[in-house]
C-alpha positions in Angstrom: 27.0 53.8 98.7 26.5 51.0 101.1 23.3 49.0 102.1 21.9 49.2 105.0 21.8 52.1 107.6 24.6 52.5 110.3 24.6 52.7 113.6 26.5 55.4 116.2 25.9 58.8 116.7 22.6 61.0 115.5 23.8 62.8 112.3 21.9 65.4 110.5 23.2 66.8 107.1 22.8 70.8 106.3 23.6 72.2 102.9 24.5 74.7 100.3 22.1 75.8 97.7 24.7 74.6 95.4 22.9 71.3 93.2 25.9 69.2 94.2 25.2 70.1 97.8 21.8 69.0 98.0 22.1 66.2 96.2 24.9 65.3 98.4 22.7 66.1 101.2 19.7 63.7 100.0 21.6 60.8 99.4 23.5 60.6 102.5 20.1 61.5 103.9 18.9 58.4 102.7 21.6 56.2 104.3 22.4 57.8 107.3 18.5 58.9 108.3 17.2 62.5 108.0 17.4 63.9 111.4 16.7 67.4 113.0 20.0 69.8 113.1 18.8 71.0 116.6 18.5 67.3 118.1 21.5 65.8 116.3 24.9 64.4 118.4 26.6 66.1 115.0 25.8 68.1 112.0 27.2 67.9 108.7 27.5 70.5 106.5 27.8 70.2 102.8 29.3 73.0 100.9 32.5 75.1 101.2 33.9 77.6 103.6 32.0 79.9 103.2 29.0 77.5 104.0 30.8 76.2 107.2 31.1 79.7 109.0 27.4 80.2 108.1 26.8 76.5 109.9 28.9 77.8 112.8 27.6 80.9 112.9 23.7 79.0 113.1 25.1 76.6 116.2 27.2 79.0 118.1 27.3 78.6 121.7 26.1 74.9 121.6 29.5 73.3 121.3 27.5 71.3 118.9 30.4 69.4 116.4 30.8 70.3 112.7 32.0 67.9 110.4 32.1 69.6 107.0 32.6 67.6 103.6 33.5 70.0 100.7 30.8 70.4 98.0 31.2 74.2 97.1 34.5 75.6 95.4 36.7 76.1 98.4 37.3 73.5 101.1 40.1 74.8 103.8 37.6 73.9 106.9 36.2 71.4 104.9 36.9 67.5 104.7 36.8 65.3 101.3 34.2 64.5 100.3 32.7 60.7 100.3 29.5 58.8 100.9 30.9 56.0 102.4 32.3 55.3 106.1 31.1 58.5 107.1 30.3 57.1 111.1 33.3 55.6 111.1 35.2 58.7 109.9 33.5 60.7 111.9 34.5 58.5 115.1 38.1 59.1 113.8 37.8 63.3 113.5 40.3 65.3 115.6 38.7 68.1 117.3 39.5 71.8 116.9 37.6 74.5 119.2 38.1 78.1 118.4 36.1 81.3 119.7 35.0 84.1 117.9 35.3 87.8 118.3 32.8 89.9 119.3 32.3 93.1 117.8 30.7 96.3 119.0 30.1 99.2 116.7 28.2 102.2 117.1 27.5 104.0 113.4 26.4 107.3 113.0 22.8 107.3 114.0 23.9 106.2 117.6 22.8 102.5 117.6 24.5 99.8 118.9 25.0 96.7 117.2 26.8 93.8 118.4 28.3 90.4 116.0 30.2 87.6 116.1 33.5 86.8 113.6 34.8 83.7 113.0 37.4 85.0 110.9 37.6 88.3 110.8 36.2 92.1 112.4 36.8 94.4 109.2 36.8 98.1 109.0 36.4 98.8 105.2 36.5 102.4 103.2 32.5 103.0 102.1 33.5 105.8 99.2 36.7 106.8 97.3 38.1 108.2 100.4 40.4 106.5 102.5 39.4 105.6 105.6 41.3 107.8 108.4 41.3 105.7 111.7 42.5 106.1 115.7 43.4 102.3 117.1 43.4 102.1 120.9 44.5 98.9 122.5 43.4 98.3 126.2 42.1 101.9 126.3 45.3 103.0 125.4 45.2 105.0 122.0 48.3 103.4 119.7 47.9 104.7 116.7 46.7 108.1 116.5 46.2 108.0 113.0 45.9 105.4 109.8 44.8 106.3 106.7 44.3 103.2 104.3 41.2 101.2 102.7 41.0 99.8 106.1 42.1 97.6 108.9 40.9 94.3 110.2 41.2 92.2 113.3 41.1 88.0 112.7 41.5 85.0 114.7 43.8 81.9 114.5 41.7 80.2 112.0 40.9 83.6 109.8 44.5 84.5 109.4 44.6 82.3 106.3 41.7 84.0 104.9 41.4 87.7 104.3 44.3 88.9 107.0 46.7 86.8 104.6 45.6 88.5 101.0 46.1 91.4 103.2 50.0 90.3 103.7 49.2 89.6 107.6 50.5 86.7 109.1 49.4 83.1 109.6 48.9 82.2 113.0 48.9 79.0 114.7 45.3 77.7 116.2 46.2 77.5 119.3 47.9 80.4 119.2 46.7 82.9 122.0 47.2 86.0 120.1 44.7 87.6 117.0 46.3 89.6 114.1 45.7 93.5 113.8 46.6 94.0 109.8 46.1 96.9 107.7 44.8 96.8 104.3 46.3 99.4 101.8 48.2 101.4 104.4 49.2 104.7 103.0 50.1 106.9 106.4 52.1 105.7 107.9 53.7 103.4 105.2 55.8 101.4 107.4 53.2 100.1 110.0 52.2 96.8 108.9 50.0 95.7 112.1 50.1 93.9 115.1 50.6 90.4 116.8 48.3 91.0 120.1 47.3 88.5 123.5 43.5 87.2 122.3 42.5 88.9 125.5 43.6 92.3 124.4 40.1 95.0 124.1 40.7 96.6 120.6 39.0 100.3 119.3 38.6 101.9 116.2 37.6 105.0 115.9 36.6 106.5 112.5 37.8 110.3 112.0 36.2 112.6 109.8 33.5 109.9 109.5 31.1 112.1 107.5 33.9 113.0 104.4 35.5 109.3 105.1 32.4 106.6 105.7 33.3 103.5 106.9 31.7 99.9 106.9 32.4 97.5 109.8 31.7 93.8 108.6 32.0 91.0 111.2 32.2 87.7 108.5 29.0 88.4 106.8 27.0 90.7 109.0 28.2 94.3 107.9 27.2 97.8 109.5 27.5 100.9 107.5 28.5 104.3 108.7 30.3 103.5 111.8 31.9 105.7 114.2 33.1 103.5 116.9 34.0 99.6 116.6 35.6 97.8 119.7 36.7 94.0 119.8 37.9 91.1 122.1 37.7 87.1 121.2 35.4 86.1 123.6 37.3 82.9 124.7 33.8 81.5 126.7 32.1 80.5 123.7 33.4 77.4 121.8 32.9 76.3 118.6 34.0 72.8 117.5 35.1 71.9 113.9 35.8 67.5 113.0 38.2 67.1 110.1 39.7 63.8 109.1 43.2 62.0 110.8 45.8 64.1 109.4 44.2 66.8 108.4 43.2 68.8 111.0 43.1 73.0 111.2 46.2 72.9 112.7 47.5 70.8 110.4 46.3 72.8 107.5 47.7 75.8 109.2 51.2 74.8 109.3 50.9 73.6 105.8 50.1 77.5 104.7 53.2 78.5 107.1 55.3 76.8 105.4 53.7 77.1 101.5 53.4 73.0 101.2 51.2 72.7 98.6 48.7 69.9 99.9 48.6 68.8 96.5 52.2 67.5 96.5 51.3 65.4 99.8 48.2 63.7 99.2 46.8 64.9 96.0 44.5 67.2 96.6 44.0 70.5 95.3 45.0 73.3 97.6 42.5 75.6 99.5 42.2 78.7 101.1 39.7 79.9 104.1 36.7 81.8 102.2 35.5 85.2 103.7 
């Protein structure tokens, strides 16, 4: 590392728990001056993806920018990782804002709980039993019934994650449309989801919810037993991600559309988006 401290913005560093993390954390600390997260022009987070949605979760509604550099074991959101130049770097980033969903689910005791989802809203089987579900779009029931381990609703920037182990599709960032995939569909056999306008209202209703429990988990935060989920990206809330020249979301996107392996274009290892 470089003497001396830099000048330009405020930078303050959040980390992993992961040793490599807070190391990282400490010695750029050191150089770059150890400010508060809350006060800082930009935070960066040291871990991987998984790390980075907790970070955006933390400054949601802010607009504050994230400038993740990958210190955990998977790095899609993230940037490489390198002590020095970081200002400069970081005066370099190209933006990317996405919004989250919001989710809505009532389980079986009556309560309401609201979350937001960066990646994904996921409806998940809670016993051996499939989950049997009725989808209404815009208030308009679709899909009377689908019985399968579950379904799930993600963004632009989840499609790579989940909705594509899930075999749905990869969607641009900019993109105005979220992915309604099903996961383990076994009536009927030949729906395999929906492409729908990111301003489209989406419920799920669990049938039979006592013989066929279900979870609904939005990213992390999960509810068990619920009856009734509804969702719709809420396009007022922005949250702003910095990755290096070249290698921006969208980028990294089209690079998964198209199966390049980043590895064959400027040796590194390929990622995927963590749930």
């Amino acid at each position: 590392m470089p003497a001396g401290r830099s000048s330009g913005p405020v930078l303050a560093f959040v980390a992993s728990t992961a040793p490599e993390a807070q190391l990282a954390a400490r010695r750029l600390s050191r150089f770059y001056g150890e400010n508060d997260p809350d006060k800082a022009d930009i935070v960066v987070a040291l871990g991987g993806d998984g790390f980075m949605l907790q970070t955006l979760h933390r400054f949601l509604g802010t607009e504050k920018p994230i400038y993740g550099m990958n210190r955990g074991s998977v790095g899609f959101l993230m940037n490489e990782f390198r002590e020095d130049g970081l200002v400069e770097r970081i005066a370099q980033a190209e933006r990317s804002v996405v919004h989250p969903l919001n989710m809505r689910c009532r389980d079986s005791s009556g309560r309401l709980t609201e979350a937001r989802a960066l990646n994904e809203v996921s409806l998940l089987r809670q016993s051996f039993q499939a989950a049997k579900l009725e989808i209404a779009i815009d208030g308009q029931v679709r899909l009377p019934e689908l019985v399968a381990d579950g379904v799930l609703v993600a963004t632009p920037t989840g499609s790579t994650a989940y909705n594509f182990s899930a075999n749905g599709p990869i969607l641009p960032l900019n993109a105005p449309l979220i992915a309604l995939t099903p996961i383990s569909a076994f009536r009927p056999r030949h729906w395999r989801g929906a492409l729908l306008p990111d301003s489209t209202a989406i419920t799920i209703t669990v049938l039979e919810p006592d013989k066929r429990p279900v979870a609904a988990v939005a990213d992390h935060f999960e509810t068990r037993d619920a009856r009734e989920v509804s969702v719709a990206m809420d396009r007022s809330v922005n949250l702003v991600m910095l990755h290096d020249p070249g290698h921006s979301l969208d980028e990294r996107i089209l690079r998964e559309q198209f199966g390049t392996d980043p590895a064959d274009l400027h040796g590194r290892e390929r990622h995927f988006t963590a749930r």
